[in-house]
Structures are given as structure tokens and as C-alpha cells.
C-alpha positions as protocol buffer text, in pm:
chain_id: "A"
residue {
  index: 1
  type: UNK
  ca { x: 851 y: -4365 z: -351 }
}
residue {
  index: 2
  type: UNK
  ca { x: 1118 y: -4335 z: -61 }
}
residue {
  index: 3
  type: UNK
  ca { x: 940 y: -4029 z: 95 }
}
residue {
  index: 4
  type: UNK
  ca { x: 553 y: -4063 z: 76 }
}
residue {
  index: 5
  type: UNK
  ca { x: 378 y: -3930 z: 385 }
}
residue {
  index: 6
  type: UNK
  ca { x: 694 y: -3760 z: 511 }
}
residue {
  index: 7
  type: UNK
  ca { x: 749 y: -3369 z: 528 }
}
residue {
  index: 8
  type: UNK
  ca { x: 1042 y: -3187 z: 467 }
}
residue {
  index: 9
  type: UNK
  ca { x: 1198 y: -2852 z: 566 }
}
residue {
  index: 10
  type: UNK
  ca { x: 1506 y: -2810 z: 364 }
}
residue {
  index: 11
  type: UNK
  ca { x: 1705 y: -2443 z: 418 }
}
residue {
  index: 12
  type: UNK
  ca { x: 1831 y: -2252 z: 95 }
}
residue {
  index: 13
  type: UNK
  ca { x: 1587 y: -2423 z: -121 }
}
residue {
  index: 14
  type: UNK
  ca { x: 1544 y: -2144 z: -372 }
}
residue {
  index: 15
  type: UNK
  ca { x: 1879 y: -2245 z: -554 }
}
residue {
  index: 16
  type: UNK
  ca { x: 2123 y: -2485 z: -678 }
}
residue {
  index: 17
  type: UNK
  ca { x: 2150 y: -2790 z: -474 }
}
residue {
  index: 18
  type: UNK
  ca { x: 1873 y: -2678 z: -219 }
}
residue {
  index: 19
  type: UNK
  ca { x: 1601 y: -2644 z: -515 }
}
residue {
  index: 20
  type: UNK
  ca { x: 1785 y: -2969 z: -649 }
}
residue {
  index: 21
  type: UNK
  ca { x: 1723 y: -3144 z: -301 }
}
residue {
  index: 22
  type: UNK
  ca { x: 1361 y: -2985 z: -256 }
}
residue {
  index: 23
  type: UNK
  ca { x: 1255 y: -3126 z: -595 }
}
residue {
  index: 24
  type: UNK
  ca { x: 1374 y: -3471 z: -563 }
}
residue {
  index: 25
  type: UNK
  ca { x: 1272 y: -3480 z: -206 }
}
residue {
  index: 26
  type: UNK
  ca { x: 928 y: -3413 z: -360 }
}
residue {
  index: 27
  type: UNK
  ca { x: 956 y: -3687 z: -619 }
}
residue {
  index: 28
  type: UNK
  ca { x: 1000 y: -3930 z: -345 }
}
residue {
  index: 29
  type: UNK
  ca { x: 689 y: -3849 z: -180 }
}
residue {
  index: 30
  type: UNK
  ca { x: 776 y: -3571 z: 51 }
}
residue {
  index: 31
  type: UNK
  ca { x: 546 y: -3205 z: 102 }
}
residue {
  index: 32
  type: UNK
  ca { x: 867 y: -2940 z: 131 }
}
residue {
  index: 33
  type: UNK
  ca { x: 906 y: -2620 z: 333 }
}
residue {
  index: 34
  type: UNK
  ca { x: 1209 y: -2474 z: 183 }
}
residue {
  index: 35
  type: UNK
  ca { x: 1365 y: -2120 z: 316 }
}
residue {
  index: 36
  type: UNK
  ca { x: 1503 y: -1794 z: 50 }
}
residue {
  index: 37
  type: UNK
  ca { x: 1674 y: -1497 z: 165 }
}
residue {
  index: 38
  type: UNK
  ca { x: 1642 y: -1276 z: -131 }
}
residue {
  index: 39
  type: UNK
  ca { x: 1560 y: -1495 z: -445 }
}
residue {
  index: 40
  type: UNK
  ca { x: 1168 y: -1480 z: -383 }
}
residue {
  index: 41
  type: UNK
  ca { x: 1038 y: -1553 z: -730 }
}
residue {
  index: 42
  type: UNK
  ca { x: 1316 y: -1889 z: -804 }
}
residue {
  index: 43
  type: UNK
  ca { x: 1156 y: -1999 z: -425 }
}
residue {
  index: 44
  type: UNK
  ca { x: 778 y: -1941 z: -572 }
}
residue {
  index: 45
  type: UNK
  ca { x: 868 y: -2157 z: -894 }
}
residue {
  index: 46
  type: UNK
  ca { x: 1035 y: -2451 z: -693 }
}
residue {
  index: 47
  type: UNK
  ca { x: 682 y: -2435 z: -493 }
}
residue {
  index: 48
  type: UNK
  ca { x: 487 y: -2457 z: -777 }
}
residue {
  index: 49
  type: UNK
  ca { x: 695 y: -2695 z: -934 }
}
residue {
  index: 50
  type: UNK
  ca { x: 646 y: -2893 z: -595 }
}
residue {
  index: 51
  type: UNK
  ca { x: 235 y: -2825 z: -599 }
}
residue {
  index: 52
  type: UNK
  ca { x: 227 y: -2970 z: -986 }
}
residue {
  index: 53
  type: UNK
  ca { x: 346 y: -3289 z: -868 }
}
residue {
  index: 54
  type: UNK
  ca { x: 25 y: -3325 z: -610 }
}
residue {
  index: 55
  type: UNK
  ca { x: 193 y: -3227 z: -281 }
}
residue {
  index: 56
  type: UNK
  ca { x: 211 y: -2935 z: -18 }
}
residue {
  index: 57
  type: UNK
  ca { x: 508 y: -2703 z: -31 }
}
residue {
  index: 58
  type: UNK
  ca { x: 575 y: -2308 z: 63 }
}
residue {
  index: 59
  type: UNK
  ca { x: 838 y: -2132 z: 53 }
}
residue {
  index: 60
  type: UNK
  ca { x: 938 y: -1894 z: 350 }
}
residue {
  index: 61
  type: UNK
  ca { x: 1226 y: -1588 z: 402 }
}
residue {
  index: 62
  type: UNK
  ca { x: 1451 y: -1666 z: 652 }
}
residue {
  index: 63
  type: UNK
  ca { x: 1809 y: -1529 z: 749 }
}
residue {
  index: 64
  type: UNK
  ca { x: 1927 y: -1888 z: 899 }
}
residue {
  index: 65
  type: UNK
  ca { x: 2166 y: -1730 z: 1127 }
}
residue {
  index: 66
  type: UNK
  ca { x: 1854 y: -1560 z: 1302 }
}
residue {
  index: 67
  type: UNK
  ca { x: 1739 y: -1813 z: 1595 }
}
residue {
  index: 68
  type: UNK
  ca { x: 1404 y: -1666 z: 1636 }
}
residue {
  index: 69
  type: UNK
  ca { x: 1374 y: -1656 z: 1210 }
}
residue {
  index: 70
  type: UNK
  ca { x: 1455 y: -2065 z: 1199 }
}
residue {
  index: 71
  type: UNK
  ca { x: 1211 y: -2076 z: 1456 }
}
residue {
  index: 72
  type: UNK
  ca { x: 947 y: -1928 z: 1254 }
}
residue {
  index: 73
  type: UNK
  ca { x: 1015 y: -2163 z: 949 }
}
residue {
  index: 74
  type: UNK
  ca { x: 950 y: -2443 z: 1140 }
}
residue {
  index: 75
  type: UNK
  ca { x: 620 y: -2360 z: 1299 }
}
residue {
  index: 76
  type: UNK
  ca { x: 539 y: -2269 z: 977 }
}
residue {
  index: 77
  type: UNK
  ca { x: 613 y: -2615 z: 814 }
}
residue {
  index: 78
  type: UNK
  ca { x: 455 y: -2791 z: 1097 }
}
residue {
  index: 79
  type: UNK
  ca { x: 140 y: -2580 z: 1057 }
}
residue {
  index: 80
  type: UNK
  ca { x: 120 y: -2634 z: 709 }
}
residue {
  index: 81
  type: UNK
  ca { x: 196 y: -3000 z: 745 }
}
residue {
  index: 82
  type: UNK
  ca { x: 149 y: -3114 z: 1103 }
}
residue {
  index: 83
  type: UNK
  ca { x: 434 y: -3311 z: 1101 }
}
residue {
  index: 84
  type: UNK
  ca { x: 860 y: -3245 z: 1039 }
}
residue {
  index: 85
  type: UNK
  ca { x: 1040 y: -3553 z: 909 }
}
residue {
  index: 86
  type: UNK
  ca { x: 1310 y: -3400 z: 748 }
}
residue {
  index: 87
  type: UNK
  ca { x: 1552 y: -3139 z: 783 }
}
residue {
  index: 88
  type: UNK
  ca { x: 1808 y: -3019 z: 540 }
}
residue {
  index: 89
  type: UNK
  ca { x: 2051 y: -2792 z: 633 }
}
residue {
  index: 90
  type: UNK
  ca { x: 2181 y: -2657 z: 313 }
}
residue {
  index: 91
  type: UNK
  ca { x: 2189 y: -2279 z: 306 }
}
residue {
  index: 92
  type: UNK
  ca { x: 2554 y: -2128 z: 321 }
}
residue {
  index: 93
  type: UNK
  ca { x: 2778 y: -1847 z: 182 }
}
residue {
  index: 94
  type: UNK
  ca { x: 3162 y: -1799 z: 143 }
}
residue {
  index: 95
  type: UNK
  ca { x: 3320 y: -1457 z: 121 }
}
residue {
  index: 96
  type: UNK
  ca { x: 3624 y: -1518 z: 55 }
}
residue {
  index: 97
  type: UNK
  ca { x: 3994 y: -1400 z: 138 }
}
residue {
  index: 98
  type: UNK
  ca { x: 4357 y: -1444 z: 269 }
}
residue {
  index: 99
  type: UNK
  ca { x: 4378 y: -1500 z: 664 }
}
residue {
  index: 100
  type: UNK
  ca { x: 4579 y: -1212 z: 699 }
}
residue {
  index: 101
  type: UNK
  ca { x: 4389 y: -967 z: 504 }
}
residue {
  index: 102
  type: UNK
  ca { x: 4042 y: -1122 z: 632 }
}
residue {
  index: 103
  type: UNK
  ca { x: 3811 y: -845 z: 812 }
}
residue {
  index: 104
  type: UNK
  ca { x: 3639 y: -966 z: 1137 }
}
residue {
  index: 105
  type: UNK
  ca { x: 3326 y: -944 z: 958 }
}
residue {
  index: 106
  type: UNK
  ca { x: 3412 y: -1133 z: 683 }
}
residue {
  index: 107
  type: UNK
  ca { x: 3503 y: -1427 z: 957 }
}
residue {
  index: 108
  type: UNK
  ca { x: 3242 y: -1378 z: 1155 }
}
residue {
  index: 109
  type: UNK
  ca { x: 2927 y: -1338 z: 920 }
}
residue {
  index: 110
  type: UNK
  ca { x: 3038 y: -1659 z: 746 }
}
residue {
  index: 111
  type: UNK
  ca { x: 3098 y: -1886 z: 1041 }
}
residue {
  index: 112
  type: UNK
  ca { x: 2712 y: -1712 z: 1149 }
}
residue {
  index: 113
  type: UNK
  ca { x: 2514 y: -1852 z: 843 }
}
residue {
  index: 114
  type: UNK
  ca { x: 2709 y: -2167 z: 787 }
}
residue {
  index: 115
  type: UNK
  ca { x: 2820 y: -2322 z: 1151 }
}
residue {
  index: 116
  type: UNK
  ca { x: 2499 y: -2142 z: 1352 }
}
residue {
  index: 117
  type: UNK
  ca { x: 2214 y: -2155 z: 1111 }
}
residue {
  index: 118
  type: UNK
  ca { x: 2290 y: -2532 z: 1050 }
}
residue {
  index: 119
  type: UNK
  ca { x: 2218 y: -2546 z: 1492 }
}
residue {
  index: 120
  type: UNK
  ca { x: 1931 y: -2293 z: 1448 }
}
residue {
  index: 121
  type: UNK
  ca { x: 1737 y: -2536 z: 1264 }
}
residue {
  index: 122
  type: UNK
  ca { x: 1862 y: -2853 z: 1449 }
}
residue {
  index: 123
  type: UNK
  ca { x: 1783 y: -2661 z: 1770 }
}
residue {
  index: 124
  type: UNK
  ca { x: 1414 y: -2626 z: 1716 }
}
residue {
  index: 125
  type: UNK
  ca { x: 1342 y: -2955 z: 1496 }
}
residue {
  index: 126
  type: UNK
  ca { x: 1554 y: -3194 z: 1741 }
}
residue {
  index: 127
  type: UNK
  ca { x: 1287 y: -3148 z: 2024 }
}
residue {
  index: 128
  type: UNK
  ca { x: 1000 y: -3275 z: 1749 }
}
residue {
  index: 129
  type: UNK
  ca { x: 1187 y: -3526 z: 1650 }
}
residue {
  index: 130
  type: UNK
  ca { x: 1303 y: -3650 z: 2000 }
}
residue {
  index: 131
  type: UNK
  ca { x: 935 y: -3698 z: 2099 }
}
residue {
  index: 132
  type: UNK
  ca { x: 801 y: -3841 z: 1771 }
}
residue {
  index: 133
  type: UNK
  ca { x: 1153 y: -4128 z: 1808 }
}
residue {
  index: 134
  type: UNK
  ca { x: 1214 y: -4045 z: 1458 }
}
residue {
  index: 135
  type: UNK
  ca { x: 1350 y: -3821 z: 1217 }
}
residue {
  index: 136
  type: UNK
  ca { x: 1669 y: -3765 z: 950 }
}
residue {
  index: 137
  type: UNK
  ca { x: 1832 y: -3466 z: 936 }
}
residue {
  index: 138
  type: UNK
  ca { x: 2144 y: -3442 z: 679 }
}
residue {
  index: 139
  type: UNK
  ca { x: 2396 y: -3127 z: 664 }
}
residue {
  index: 140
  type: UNK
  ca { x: 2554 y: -3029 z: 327 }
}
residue {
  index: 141
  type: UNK
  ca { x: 2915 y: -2962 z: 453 }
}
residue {
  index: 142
  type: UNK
  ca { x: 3203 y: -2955 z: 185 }
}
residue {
  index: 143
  type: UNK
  ca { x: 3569 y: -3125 z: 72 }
}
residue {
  index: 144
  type: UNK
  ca { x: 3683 y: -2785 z: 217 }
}
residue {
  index: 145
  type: UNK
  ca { x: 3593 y: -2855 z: 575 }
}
residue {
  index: 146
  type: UNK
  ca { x: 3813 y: -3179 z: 547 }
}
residue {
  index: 147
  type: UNK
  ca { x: 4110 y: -3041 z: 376 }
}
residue {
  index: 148
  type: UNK
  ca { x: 4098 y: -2681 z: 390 }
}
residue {
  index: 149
  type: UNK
  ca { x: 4143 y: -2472 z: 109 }
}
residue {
  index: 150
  type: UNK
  ca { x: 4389 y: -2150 z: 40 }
}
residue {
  index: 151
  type: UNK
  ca { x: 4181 y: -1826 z: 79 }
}
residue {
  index: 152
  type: UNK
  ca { x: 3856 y: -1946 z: 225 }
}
residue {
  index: 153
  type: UNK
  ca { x: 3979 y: -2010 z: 620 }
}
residue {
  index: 154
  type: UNK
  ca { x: 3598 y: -1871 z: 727 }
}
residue {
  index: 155
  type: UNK
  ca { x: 3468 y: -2093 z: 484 }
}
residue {
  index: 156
  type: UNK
  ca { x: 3663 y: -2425 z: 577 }
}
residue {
  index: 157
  type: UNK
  ca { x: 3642 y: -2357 z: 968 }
}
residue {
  index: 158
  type: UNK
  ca { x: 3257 y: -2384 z: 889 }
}
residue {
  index: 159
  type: UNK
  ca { x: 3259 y: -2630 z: 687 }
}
residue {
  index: 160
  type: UNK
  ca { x: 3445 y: -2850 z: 932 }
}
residue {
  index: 161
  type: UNK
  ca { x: 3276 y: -2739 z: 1200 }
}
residue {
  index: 162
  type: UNK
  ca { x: 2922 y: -2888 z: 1065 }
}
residue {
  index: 163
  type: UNK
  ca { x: 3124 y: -3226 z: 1059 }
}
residue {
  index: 164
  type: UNK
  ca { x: 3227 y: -3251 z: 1417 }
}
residue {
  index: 165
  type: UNK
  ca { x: 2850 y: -3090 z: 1497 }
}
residue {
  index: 166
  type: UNK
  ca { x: 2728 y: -3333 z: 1262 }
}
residue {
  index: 167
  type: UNK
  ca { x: 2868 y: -3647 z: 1473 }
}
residue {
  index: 168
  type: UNK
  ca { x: 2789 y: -3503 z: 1846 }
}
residue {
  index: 169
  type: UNK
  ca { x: 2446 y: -3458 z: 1750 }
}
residue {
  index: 170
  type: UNK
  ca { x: 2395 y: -3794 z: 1573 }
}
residue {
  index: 171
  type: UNK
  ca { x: 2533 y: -3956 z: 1915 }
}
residue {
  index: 172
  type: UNK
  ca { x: 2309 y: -3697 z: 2110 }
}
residue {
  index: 173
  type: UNK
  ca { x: 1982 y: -3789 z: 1929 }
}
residue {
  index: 174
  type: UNK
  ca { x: 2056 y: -4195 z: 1768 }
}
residue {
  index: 175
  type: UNK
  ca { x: 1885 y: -4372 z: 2127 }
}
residue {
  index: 176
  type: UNK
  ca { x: 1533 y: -4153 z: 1980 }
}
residue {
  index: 177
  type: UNK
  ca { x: 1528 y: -4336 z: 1582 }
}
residue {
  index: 178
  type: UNK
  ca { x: 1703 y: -4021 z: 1472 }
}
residue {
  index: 179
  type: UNK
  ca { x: 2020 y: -4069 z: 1260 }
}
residue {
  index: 180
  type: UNK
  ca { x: 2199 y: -3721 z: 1170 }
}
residue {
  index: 181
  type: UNK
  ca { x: 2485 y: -3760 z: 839 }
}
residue {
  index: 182
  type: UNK
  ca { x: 2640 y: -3475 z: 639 }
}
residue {
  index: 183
  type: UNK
  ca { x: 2691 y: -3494 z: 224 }
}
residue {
  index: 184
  type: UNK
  ca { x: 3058 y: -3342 z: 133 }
}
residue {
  index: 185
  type: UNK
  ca { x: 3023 y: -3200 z: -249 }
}
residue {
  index: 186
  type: UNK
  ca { x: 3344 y: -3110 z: -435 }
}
residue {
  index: 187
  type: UNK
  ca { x: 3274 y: -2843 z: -749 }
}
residue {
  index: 188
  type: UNK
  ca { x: 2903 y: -2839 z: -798 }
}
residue {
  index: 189
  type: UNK
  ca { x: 2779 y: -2671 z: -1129 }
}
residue {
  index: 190
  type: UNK
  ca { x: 2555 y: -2423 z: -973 }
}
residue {
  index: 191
  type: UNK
  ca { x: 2518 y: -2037 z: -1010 }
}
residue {
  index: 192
  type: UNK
  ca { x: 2754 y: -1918 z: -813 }
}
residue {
  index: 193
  type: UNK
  ca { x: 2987 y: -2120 z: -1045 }
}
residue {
  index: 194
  type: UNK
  ca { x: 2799 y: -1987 z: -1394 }
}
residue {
  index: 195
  type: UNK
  ca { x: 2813 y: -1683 z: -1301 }
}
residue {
  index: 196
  type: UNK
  ca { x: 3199 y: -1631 z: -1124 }
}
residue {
  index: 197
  type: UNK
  ca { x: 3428 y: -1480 z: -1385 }
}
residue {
  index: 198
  type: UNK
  ca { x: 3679 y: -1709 z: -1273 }
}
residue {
  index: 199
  type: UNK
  ca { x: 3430 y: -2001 z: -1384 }
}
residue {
  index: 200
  type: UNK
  ca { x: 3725 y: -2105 z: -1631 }
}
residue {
  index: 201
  type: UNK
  ca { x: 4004 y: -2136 z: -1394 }
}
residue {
  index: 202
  type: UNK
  ca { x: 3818 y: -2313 z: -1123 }
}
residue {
  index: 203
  type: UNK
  ca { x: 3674 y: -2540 z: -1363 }
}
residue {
  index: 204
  type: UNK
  ca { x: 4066 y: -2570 z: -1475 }
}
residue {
  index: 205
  type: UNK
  ca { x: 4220 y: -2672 z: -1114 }
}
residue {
  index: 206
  type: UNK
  ca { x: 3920 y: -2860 z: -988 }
}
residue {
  index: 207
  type: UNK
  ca { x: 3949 y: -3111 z: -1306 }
}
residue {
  index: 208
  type: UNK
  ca { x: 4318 y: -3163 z: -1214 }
}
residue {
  index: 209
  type: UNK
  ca { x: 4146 y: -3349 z: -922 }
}
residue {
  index: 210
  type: UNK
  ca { x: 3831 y: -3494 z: -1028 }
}
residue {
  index: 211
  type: UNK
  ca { x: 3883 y: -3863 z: -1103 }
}
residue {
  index: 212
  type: UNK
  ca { x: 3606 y: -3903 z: -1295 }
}
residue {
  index: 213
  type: UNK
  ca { x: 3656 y: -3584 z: -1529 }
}
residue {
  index: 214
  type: UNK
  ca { x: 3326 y: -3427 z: -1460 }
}
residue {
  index: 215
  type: UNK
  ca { x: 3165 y: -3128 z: -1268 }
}
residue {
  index: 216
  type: UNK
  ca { x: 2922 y: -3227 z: -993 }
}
residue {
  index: 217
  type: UNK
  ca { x: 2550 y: -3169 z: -1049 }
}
residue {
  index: 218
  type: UNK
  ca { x: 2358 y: -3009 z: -774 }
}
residue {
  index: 219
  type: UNK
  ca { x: 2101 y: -3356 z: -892 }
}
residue {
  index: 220
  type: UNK
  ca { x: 2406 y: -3552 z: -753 }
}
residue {
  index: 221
  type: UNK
  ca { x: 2367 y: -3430 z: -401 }
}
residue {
  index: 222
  type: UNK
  ca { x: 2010 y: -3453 z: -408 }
}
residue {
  index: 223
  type: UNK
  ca { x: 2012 y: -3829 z: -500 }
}
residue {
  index: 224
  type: UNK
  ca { x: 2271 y: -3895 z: -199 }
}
residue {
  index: 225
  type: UNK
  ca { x: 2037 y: -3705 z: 25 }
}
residue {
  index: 226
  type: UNK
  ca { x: 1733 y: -3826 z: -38 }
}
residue {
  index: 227
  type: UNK
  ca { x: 1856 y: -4175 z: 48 }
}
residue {
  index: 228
  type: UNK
  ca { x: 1991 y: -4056 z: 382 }
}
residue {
  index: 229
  type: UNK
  ca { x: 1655 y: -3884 z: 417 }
}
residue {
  index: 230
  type: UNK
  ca { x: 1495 y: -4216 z: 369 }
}
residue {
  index: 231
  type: UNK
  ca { x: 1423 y: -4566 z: 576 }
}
residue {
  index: 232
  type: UNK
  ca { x: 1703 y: -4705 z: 328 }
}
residue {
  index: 233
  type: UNK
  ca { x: 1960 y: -4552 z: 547 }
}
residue {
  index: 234
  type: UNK
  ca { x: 1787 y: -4586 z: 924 }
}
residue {
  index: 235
  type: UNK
  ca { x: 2135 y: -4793 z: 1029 }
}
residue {
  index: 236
  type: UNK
  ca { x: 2362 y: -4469 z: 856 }
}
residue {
  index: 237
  type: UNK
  ca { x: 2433 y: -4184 z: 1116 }
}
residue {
  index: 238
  type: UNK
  ca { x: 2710 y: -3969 z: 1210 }
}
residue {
  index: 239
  type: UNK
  ca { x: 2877 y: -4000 z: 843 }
}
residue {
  index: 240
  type: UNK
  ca { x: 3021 y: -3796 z: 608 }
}
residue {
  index: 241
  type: UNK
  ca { x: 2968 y: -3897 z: 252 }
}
residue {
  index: 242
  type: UNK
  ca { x: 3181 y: -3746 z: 6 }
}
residue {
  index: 243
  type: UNK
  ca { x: 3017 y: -3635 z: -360 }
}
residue {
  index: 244
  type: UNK
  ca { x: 3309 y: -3506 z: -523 }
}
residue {
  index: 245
  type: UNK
  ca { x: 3407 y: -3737 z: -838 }
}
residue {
  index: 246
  type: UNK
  ca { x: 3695 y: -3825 z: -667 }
}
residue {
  index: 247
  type: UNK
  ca { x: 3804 y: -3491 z: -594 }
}
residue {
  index: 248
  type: UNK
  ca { x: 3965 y: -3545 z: -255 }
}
residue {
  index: 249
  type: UNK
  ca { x: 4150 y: -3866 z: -345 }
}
């Protein structure tokens, strides 16, 4: 196992490619702490799920874009564990609209959760890891924050943000063992996808630009991520992997 002994803290874990990422974390060895806002009972599952396997998880509410709230999460990991290896920093929104119709809240609640929950979390594990010379923390970013996309400026100033904050860290913390990388998906299958009534037409204009004529599977991050998480990728930091089928070709 890639993980055994290590302990993880990865944010939006109750969903999609965050329970995806906690659960394959866990099959490489890792105990998880993994942060919900609202869905309490799909959080409770992934933890069991987690506990069948023979390791330590829990699962605890968080708004990431509250410093004092990441705090909490991870005194609560390292009480529970002892130790923080890992950090994922996965949780995100989009709310979604035309730059000149956009409200300031719309802007500015996005670029909150997304841009400063990722340094929330990276603020109060980077200290840890700094005096333990070791750690991996990888940011799930997107396609969007490299290209931009029509109708989702909040979204894609975020989303490139986390890439440039993804770099200065991982030159900030690399002389202390700690390498810092982001994942870029393309269209992931997840709920928010299921469930969109415009499923169908996304689906439609992302395969235009898929090479390899499938949707993403949240599975497909968490395989990427786990490696990054992992001594397999201790000379990888400060990159941006894209996991997109060939989407941004």
C-alpha cells in the first residue's frame, strides 16, 4: 500500500471526487479526516466505509472559507490521529453567470470557498508539516483556471488562482521534504453533473473536446492523487497535472 501509516485530511470529502479521493486514500493505507458542509449522512457513510476497511476516519462540518473552522478540522485530525501527512484541498463551488450581469456576491463568495479555503487549510497544516520536514499537499484546481471558460469568470479566476498559489507555496515549503502539486479535471461525472438539467448539453460540448470520448470519473482524480500523495512522487512539486481525456488539447 502507498499510504500505510500516513493520515489524511482531505476537504469536501462527503461527495464526488472528495469521497472518491478519501476512499482510495484509505485503500492505500491512509486514516482520513474529511470535511461536509451540509451532506452529513453521505460524510457518515464514507466514514464507515473508511472504518470497514480497518482504519481511523471522521468526518467533520466545516465552511472552508472560515479560518478559525479549517482550524478546527485540523486539530481535530491531529487529535484523532496524532499526526497530518496529507492534505487535500478539494472542496469548491461555482455559481455561475455573465461578467456583466455577475452580483458582487456571486464573485466574491466563490473566489471565498475556492481561492481562500484552499490557504485556510494550507495555512494551519504548513506549520506541521514544516517541523515534521515532510508532507504532500495536492489542490484540485480545473481546465477552467487555465483557459477560462464563458460564464464562470468567479469560477476560472479561482481556479487559476490555486495554480499560481499552488507553485509559490511548493517553492515556499520544497527546502522542508514538502512537495505541493495541483490535479486539473476536465468534465467529471459527479452529482452536480447527474443532477444539472443541462446534463445533456454539457455532456454534448464537452465530448466535442474529449480525445478519448469519455466522461471523467471522480476514481480518475483519486488515482492521480493518491500518487502525488505518495513517496512515488517525492521529486514532483509545483505541477499541474491535467485529468481531462484530452479535453484541453
Amino acid at each position: 500500500m502507498l499510504l500505510e501509516g500516513k493520515n489524511a485530511i482531505v476537504t469536501g470529502g462527503s461527495q464526488g471526487i472528495g469521497t472518491a479521493t478519501s476512499l482510495m486514500l484509505a485503500e492505500e493505507g491512509a486514516n482520513v479526516c474529511l470535511t461536509y458542509r451540509s451532506h452529513k449522512e453521505e460524510a457518515e457513510v464514507v466514514v464507515k466505509r473508511i472504518e470497514n476497511m480497518g482504519l481511523k476516519a471522521l468526518a467533520v462540518k466545516c465552511d472552508i472559507s472560515s479560518f478559525t473552522e479549517a482550524e478546527s478540522v485540523v486539530k481535530a485530525g491531529l487529535e484523532a490521529f496524532g499526526k497530518i501527512d496529507i492534505l487535500v484541498n478539494n472542496a469548491g463551488m461555482n455559481w455561475d453567470g455573465v461578467c456583466w450581469k455577475m452580483a458582487e456576491e456571486q464573485w466574491d463568495r466563490v473566489l471565498e470557498v475556492n481561492l481562500k479555503g484552499y490557504f485556510n487549510f494550507t495555512r494551519h497544516t504548513a506549520p506541521l508539516f514544516k517541523e515534521q520536514k515532510s508532507g504532500r499537499i495536492v489542490n484540485v484546481t480545473s481546465i477552467n483556471g487555465m483557459r477560462g471558460k464563458f460564464g464562470q469568470t468567479n469560477y476560472s479566476a479561482s481556479k487559476a488562482g490555486i495554480i499560481g498559489y499552488t507553485k509559490a507555496v511548493a517553492k515556499e515549503l520544497g527546502a522542508f521534504g514538502v512537495t505541493v502539486n495541483a490535479v486539473a479535471p476536465g468534465l467529471i461525472e459527479t452529482a452536480m453533473l447527474r443532477e444539472s438539467d443541462a446534463r445533456d448539453k454539457i455532456i454534448d460540448l464537452a465530448m466535442a473536446e474529449i480525445v478519448l470520448k469519455r466522461v471523467g470519473q471522480p476514481e480518475d482524480l483519486a488515482n492521480v492523487i493518491a500518487f502525488l500523495a505518495s513517496d512515488k512522487a517525492k521529486h514532483v512539486t509545483g505541477e499541474v497535472i491535467k485529468i481531462d481525456g484530452g479535453q484541453y488539447i
